[in-house]
DOKOL-162791 format. One record per residue: residue in one letter; residue number from 1; x, y, z of N, C-alpha, C in turn. Coordinates in nm, 2 decimals, padded with zeros to 4 digits, always signed. Example, Ala and Ser with C-alpha at 12.3 -4.5 7.8 and 13.67 -1.06 7.14 Angstrom:
<pts>
{"A", 1, {+01.32, -00.57, +00.78}, {+01.23, -00.45, +00.78}, {+01.32, -00.33, +00.78}}
{"S", 2, {+01.28, -00.22, +00.71}, {+01.37, -00.11, +00.71}, {+01.29, +00.00, +00.79}}
</pts>
This chain:
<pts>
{"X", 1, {-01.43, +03.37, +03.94}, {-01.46, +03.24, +03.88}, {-01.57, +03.17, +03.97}}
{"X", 2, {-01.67, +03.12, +03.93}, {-01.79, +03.05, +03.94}, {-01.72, +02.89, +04.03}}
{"X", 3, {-01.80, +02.86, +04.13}, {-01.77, +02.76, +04.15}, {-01.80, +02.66, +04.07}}
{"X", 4, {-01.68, +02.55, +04.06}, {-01.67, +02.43, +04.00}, {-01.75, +02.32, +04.06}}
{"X", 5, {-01.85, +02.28, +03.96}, {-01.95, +02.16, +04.06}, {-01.96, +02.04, +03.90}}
{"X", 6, {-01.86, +01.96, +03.93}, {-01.87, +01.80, +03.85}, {-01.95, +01.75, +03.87}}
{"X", 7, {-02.07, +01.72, +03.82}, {-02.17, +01.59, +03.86}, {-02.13, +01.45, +03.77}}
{"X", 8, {-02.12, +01.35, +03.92}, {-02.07, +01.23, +03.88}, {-02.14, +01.19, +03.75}}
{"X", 9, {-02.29, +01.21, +03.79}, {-02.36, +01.15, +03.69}, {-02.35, +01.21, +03.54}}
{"X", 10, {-02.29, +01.27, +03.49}, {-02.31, +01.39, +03.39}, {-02.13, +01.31, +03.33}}
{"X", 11, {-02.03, +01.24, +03.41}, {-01.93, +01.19, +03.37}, {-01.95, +01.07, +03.37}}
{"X", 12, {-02.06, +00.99, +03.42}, {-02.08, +00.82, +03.39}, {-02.19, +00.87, +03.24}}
{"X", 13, {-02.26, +00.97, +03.22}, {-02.32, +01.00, +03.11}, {-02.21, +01.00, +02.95}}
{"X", 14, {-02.10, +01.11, +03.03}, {-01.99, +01.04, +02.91}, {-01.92, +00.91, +02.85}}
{"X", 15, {-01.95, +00.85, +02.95}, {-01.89, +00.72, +02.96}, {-01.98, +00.62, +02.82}}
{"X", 16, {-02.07, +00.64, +02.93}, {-02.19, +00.53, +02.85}, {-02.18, +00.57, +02.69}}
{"X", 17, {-02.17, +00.70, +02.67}, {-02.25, +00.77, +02.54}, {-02.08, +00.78, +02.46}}
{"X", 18, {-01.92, +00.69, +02.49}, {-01.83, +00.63, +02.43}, {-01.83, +00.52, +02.41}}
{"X", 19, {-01.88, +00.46, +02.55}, {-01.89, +00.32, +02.52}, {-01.99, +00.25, +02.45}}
{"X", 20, {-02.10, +00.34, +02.42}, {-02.23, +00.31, +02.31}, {-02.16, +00.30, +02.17}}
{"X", 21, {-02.09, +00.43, +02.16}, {-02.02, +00.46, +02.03}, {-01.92, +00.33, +01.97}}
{"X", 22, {-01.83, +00.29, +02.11}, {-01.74, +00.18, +02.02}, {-01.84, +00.02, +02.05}}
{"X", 23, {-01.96, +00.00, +02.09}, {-02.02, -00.10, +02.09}, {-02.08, -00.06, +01.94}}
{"X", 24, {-02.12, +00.05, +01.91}, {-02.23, -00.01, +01.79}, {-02.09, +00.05, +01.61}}
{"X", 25, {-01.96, +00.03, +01.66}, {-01.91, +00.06, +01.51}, {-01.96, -00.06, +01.43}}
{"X", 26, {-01.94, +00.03, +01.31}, {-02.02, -00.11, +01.23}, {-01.87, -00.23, +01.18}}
{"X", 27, {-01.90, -00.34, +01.15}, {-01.80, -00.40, +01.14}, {-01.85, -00.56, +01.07}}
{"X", 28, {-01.78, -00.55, +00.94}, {-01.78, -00.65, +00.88}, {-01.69, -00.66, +00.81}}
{"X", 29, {-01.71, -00.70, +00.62}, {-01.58, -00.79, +00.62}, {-01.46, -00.68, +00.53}}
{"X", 30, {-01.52, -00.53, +00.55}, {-01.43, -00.45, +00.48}, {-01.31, -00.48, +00.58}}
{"X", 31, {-01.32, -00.53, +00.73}, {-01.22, -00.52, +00.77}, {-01.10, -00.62, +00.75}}
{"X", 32, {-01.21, -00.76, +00.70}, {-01.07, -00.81, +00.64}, {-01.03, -00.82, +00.48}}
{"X", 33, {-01.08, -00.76, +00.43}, {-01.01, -00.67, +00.28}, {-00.90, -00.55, +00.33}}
{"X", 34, {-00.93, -00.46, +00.45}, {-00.79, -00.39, +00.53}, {-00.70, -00.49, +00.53}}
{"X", 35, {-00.73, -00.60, +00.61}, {-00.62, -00.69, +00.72}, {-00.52, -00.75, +00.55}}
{"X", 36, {-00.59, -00.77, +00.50}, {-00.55, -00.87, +00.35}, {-00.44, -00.76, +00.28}}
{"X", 37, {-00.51, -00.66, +00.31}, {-00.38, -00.51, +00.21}, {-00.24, -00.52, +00.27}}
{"X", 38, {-00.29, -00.47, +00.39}, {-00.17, -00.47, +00.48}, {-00.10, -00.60, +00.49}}
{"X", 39, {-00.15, -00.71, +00.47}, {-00.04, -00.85, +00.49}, {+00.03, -00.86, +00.39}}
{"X", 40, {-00.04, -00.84, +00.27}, {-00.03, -00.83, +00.14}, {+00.10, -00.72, +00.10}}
{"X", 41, {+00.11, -00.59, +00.11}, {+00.16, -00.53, +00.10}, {+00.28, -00.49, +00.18}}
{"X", 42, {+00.29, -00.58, +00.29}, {+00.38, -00.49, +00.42}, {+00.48, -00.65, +00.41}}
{"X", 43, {+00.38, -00.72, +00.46}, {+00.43, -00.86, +00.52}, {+00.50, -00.92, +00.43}}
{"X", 44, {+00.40, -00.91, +00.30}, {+00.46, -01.01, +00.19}, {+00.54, -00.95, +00.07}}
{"X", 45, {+00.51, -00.86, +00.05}, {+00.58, -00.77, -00.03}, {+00.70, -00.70, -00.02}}
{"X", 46, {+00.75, -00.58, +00.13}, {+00.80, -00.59, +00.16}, {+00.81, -00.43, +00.17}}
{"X", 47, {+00.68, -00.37, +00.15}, {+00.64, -00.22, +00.15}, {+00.60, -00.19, +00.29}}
{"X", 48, {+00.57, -00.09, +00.31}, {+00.51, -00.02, +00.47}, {+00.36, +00.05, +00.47}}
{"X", 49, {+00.36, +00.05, +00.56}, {+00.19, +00.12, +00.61}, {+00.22, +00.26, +00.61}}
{"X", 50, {+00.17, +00.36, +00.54}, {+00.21, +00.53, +00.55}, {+00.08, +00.54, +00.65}}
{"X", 51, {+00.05, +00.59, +00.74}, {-00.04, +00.63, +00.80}, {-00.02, +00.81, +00.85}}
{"X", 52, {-00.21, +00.85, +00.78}, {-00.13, +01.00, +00.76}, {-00.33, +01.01, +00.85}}
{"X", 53, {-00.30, +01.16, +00.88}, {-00.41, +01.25, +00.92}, {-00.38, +01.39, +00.99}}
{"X", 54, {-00.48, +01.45, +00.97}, {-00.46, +01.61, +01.03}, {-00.49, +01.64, +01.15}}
{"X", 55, {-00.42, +01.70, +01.24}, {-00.52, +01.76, +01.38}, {-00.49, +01.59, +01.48}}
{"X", 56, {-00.61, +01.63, +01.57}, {-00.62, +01.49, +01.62}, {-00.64, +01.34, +01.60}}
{"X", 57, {-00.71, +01.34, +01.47}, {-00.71, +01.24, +01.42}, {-00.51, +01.21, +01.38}}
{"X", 58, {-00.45, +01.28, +01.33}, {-00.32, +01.28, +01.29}, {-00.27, +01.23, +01.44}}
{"X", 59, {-00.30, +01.26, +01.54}, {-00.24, +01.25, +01.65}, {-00.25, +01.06, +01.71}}
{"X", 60, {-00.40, +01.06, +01.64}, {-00.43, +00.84, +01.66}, {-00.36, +00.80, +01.57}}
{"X", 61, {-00.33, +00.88, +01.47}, {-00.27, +00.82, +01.36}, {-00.13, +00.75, +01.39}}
{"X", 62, {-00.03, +00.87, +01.44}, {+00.10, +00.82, +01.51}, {+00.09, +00.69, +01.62}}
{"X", 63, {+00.00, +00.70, +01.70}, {+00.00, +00.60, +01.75}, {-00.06, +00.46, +01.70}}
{"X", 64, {-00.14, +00.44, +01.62}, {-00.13, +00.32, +01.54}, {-00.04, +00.30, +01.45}}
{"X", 65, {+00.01, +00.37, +01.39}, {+00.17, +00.32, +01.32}, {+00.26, +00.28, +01.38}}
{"X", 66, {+00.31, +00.35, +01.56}, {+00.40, +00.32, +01.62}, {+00.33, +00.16, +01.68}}
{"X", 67, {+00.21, +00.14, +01.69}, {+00.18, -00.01, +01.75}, {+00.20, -00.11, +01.64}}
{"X", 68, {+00.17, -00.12, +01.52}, {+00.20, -00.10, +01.44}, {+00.38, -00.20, +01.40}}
{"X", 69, {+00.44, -00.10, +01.43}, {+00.59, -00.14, +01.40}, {+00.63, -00.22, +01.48}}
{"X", 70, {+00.56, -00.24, +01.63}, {+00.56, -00.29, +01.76}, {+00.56, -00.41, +01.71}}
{"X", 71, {+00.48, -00.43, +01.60}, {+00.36, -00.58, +01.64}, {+00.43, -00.67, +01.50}}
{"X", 72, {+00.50, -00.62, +01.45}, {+00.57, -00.70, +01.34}, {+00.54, -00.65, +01.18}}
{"X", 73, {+00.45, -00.47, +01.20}, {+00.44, -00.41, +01.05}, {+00.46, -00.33, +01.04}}
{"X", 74, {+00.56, -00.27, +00.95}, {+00.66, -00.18, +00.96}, {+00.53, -00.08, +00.94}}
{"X", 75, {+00.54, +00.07, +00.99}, {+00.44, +00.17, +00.99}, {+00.55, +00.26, +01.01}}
{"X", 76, {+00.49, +00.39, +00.94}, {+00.53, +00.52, +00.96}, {+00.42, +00.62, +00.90}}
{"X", 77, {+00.42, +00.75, +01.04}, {+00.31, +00.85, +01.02}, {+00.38, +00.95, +00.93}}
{"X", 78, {+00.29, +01.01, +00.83}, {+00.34, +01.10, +00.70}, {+00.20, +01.23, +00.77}}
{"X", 79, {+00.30, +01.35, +00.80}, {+00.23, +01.46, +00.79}, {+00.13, +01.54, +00.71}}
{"X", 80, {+00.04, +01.47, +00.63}, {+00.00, +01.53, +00.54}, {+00.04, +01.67, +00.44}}
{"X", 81, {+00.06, +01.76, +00.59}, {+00.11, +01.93, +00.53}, {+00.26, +01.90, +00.46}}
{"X", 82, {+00.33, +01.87, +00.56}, {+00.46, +01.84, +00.53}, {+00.50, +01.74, +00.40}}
{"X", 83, {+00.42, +01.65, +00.39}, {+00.39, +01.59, +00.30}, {+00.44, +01.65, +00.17}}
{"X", 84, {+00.33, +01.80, +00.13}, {+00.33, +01.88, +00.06}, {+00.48, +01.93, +00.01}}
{"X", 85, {+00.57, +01.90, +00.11}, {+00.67, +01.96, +00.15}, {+00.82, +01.94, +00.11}}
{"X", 86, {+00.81, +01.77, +00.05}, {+00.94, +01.70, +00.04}, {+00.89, +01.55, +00.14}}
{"X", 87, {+00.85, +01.60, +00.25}, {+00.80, +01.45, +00.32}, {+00.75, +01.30, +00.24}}
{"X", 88, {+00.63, +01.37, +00.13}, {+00.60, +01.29, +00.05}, {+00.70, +01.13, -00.03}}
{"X", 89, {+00.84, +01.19, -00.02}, {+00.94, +01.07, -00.07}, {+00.93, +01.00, +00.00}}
{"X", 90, {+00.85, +00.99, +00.08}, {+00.92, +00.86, +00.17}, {+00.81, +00.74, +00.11}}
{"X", 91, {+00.75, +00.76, +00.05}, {+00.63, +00.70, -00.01}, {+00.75, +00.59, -00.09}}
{"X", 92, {+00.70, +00.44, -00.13}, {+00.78, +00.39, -00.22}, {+00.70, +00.27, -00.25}}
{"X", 93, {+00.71, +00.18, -00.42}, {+00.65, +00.09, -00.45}, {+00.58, -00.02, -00.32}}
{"X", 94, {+00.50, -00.06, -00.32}, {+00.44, -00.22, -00.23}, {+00.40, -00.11, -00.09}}
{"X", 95, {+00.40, +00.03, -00.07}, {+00.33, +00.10, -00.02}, {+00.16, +00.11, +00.01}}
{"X", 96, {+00.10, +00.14, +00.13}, {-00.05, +00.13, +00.11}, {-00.04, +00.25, +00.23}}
{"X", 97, {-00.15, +00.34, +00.18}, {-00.18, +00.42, +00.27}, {-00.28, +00.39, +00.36}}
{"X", 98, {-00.31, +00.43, +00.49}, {-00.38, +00.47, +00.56}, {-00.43, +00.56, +00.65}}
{"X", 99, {-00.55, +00.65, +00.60}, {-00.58, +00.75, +00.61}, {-00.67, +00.80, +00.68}}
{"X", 100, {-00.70, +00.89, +00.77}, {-00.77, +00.92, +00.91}, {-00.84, +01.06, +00.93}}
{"X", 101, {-00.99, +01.03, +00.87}, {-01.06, +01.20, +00.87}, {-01.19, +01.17, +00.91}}
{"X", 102, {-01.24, +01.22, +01.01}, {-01.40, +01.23, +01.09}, {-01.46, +01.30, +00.96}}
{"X", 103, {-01.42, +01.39, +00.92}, {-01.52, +01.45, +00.82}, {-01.54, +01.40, +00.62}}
{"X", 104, {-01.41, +01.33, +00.62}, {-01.38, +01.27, +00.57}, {-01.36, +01.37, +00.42}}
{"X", 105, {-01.33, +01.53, +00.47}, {-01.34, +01.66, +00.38}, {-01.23, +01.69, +00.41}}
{"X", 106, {-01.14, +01.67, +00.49}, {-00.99, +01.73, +00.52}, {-00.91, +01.74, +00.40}}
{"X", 107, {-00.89, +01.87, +00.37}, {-00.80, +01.93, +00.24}, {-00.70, +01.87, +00.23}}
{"X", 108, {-00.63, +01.84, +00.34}, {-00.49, +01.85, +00.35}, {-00.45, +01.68, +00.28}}
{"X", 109, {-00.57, +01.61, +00.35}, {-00.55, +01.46, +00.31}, {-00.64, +01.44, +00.16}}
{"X", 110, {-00.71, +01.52, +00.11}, {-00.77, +01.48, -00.01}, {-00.61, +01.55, -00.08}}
{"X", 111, {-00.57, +01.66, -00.05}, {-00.43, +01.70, -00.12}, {-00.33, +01.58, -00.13}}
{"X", 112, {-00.33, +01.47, -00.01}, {-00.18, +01.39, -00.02}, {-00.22, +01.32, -00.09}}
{"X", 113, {-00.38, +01.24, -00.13}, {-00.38, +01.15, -00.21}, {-00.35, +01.16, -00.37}}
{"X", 114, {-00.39, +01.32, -00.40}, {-00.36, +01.38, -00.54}, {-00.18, +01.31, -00.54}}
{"X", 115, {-00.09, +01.38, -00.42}, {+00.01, +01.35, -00.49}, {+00.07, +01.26, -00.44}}
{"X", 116, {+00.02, +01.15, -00.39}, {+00.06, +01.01, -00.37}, {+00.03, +00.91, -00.48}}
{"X", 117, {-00.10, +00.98, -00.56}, {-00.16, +00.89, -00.68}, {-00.07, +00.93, -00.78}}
{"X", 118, {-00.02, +01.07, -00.78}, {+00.10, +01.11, -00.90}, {+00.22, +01.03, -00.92}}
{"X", 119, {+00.26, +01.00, -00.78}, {+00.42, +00.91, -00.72}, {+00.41, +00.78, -00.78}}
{"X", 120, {+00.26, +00.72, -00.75}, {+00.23, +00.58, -00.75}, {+00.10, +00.56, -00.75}}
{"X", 121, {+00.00, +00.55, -00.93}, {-00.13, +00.58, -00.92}, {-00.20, +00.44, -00.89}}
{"X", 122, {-00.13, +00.33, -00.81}, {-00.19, +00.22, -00.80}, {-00.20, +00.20, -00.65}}
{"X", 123, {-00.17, +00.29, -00.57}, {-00.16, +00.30, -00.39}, {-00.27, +00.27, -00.34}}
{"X", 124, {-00.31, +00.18, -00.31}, {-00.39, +00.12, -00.23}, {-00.43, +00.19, -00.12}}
{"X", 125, {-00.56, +00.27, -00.08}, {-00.58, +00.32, +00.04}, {-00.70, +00.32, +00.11}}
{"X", 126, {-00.71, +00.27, +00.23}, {-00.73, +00.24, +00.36}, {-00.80, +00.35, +00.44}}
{"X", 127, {-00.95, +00.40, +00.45}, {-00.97, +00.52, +00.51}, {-01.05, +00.47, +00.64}}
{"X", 128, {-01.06, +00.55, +00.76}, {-01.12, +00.55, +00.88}, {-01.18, +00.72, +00.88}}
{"X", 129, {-01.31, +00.68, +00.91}, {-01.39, +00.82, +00.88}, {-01.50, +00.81, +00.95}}
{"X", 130, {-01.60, +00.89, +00.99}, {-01.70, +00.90, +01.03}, {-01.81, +00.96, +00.96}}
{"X", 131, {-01.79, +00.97, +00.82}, {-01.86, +00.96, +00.67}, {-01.86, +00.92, +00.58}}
{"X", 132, {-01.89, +00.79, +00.56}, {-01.91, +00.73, +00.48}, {-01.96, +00.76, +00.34}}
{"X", 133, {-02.04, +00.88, +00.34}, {-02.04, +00.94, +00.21}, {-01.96, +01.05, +00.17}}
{"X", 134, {-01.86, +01.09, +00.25}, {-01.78, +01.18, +00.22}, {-01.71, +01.14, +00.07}}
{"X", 135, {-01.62, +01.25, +00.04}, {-01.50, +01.26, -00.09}, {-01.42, +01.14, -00.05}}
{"X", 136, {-01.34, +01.15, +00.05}, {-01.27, +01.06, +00.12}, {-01.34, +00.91, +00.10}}
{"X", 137, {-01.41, +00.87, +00.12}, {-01.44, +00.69, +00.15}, {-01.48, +00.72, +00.02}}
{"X", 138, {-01.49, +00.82, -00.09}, {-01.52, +00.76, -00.23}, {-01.45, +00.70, -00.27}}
{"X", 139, {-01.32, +00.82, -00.28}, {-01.16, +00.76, -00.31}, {-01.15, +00.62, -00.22}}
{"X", 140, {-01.17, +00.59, -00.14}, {-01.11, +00.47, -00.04}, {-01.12, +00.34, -00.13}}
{"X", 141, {-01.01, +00.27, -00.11}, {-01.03, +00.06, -00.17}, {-01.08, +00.01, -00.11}}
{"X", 142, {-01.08, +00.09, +00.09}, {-01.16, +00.00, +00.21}, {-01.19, +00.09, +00.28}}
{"X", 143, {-01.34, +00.15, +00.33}, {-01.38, +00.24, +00.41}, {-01.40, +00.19, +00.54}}
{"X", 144, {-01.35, +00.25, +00.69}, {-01.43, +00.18, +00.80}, {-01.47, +00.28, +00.83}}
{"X", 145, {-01.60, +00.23, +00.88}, {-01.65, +00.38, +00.91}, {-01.67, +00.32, +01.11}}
{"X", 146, {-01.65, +00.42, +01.10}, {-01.64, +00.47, +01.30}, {-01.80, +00.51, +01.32}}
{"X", 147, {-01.90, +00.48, +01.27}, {-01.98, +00.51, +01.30}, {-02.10, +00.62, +01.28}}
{"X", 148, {-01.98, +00.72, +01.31}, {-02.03, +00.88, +01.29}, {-02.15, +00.93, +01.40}}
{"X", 149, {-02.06, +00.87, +01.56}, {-02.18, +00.93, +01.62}, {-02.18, +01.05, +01.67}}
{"X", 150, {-02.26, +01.12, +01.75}, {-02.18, +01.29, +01.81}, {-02.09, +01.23, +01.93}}
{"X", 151, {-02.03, +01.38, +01.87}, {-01.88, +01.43, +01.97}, {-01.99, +01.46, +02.11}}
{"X", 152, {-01.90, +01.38, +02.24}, {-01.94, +01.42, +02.37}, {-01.90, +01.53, +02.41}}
{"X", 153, {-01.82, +01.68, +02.38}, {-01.79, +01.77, +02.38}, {-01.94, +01.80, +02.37}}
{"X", 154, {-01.94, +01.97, +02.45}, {-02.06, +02.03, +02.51}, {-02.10, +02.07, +02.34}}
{"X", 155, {-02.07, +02.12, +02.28}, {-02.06, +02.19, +02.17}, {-02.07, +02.06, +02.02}}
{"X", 156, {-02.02, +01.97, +02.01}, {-02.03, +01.89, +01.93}, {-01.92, +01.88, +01.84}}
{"X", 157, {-01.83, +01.95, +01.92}, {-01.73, +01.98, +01.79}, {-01.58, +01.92, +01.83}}
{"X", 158, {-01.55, +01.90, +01.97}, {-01.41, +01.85, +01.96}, {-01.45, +01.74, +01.96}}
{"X", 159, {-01.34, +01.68, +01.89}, {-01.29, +01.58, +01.88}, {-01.27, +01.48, +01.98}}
{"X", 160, {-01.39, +01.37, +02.03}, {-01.39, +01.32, +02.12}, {-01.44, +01.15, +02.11}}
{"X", 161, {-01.56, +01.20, +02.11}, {-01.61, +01.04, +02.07}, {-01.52, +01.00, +01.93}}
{"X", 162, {-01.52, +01.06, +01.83}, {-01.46, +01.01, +01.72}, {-01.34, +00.97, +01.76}}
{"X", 163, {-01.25, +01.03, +01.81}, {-01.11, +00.96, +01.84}, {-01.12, +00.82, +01.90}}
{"X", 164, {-01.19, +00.85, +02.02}, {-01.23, +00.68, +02.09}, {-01.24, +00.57, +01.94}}
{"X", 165, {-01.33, +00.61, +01.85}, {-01.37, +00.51, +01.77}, {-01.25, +00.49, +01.68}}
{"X", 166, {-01.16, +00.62, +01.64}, {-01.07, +00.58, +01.59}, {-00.97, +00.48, +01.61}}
{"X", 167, {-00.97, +00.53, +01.76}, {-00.86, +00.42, +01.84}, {-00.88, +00.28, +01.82}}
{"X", 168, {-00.96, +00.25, +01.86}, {-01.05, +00.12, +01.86}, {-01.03, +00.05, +01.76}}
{"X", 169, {-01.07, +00.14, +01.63}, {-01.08, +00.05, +01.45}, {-00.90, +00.05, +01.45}}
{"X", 170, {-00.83, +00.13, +01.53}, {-00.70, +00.12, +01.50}, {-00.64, +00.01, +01.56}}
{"X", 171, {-00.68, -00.06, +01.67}, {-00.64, -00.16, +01.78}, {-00.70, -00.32, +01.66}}
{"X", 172, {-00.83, -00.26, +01.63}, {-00.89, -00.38, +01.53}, {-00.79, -00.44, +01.42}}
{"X", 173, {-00.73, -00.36, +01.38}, {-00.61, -00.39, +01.24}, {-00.56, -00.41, +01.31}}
{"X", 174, {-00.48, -00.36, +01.40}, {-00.36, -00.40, +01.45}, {-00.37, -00.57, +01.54}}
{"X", 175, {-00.45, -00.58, +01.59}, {-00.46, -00.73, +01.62}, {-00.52, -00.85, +01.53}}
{"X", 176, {-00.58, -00.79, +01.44}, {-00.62, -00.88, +01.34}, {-00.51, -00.94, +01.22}}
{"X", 177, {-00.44, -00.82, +01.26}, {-00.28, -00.84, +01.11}, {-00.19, -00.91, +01.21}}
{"X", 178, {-00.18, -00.89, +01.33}, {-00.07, -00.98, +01.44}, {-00.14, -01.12, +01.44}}
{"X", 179, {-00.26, -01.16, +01.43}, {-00.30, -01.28, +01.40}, {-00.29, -01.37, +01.29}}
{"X", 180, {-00.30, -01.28, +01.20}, {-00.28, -01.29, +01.02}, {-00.14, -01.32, +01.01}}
{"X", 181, {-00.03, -01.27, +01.06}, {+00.11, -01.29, +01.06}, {+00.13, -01.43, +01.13}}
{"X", 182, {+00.08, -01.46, +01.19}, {+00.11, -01.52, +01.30}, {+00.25, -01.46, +01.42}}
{"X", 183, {+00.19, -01.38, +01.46}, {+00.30, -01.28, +01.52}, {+00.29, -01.34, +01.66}}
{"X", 184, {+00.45, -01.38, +01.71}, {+00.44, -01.42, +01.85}, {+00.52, -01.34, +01.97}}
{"X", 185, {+00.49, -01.42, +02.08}, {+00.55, -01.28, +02.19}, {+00.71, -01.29, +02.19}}
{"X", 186, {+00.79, -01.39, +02.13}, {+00.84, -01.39, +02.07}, {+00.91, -01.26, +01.97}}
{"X", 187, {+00.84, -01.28, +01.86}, {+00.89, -01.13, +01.79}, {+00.80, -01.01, +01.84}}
{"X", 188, {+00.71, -01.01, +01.93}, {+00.73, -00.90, +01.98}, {+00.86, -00.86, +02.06}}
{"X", 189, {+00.93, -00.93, +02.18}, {+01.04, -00.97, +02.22}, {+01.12, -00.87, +02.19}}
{"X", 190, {+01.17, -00.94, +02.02}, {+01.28, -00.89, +01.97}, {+01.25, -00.73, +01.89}}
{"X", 191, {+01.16, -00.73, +01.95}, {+01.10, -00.53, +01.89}, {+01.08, -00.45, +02.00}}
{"X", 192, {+01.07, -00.48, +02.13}, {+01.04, -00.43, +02.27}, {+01.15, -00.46, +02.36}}
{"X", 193, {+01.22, -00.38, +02.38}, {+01.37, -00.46, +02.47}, {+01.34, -00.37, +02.62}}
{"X", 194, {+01.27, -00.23, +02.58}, {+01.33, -00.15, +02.74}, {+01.16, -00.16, +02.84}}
{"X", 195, {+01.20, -00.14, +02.94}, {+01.05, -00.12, +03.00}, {+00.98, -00.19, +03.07}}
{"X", 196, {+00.87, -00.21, +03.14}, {+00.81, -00.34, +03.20}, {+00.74, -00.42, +03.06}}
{"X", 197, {+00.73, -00.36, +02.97}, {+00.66, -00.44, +02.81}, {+00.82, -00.52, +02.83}}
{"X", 198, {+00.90, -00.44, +02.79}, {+01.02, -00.55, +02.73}, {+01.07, -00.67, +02.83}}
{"X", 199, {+01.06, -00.65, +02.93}, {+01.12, -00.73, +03.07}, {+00.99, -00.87, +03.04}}
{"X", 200, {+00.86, -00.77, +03.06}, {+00.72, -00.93, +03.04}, {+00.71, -00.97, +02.89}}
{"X", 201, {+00.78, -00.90, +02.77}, {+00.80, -01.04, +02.66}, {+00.92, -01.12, +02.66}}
{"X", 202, {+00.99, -01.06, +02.72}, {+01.15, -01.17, +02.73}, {+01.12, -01.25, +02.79}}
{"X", 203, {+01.06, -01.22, +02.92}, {+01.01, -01.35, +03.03}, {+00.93, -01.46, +02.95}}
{"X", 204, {+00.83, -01.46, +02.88}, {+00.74, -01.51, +02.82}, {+00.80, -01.56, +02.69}}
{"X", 205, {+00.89, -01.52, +02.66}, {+00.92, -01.61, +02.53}, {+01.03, -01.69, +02.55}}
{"X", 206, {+01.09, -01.70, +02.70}, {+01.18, -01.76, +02.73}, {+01.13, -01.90, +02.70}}
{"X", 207, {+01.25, -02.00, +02.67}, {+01.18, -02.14, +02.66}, {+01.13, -02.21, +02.77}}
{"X", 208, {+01.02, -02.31, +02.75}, {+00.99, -02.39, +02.92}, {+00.86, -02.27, +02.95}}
{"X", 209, {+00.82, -02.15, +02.85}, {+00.74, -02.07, +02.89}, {+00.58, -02.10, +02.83}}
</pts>
């Protein structure tokens, strides 16, 4: 094996060329036509956020549904494949999807919407992509687009920069609908009980706080 030589500079190069990417997403007011679905459909209705994707993007996916449930909106991640599978039930009226593809050509998720649209052809869905002229953000009610800048991988192909951006547009709903709710630390509180999270909202919503 070749000696291992990291140049600092070659890792503050990654840095910058992430933190370029989530400074220049684009962002206007598709994102509060999202925030409006989701208050609309979850909050006030009384349906849930499906949040689905393949691969890694599937993997940001899980974690913005679980922040998500954290923050006062009910969320659950739907496997796409599995989907295919029986999973799909879980889908139900006042439902809205949201859905998570860099390429925004992922089979698996252009498949769940065929049979999410069969279940319930009025599903409202919510896409984060990094192609805005893909299949995907055609079908969409609300496209964010992440940008679409290159992957910092040597190669251009893992999944890197995109994730960052996904994170980020996922942090953006998620604090924009806790605002929208008017969500306090409070009912965070009463959704976070174990942990140093749950110890610093109990303290904080104590009264006299």
């Amino acid at each position: 094996m070749s000696e291992i030589n990291v140049s600092v500079e070659s890792l503050v190069d990654i840095i910058n060329a992430e933190a370029d990417a989530v400074k220049n997403i684009p962002v206007g007011e598709e994102y509060e036509r999202a925030v409006r679905l989701i208050v609309d459909h979850v909050n006030r209705r009384g349906g849930k956020l499906v949040v689905s994707g393949m691969g890694k993007a599937g993997q940001i996916g899980m974690n913005i549904a679980t922040t998500f449930c954290s923050t006062g909106t009910p969320a659950v991640f739907l496997h796409p494949s599995e989907a295919q599978h029986g999973d799909l039930g879980i889908l139900q009226p006042d439902d809205l999807l949201l859905l998570i593809s860099n390429s925004g050509k992922t089979t698996e998720i252009l498949m769940l919407i065929e049979l999410a649209k069969a279940l319930n052809p009025s599903i409202p869905l919510i896409v984060i992509t990094g192609n805005d002229s893909s299949p995907l953000a055609a079908m969409a009610d609300v496209t964010l687009f992440t940008g679409g800048r290159p992957e910092v991988c040597p190669f251009g192909l893992t999944p890197t920069t995109s994730t960052t951006t996904m994170t980020v547009i996922g942090d953006l709903l998620v604090v924009a609908t806790m605002k929208a709710i008017g969500f306090t630390v409070a009912d965070y509180a009463k959704r976070h009980h174990g942990g140093y999270l749950g110890s610093a909202a109990a303290a904080a919503s104590r009264p006299g706080r």
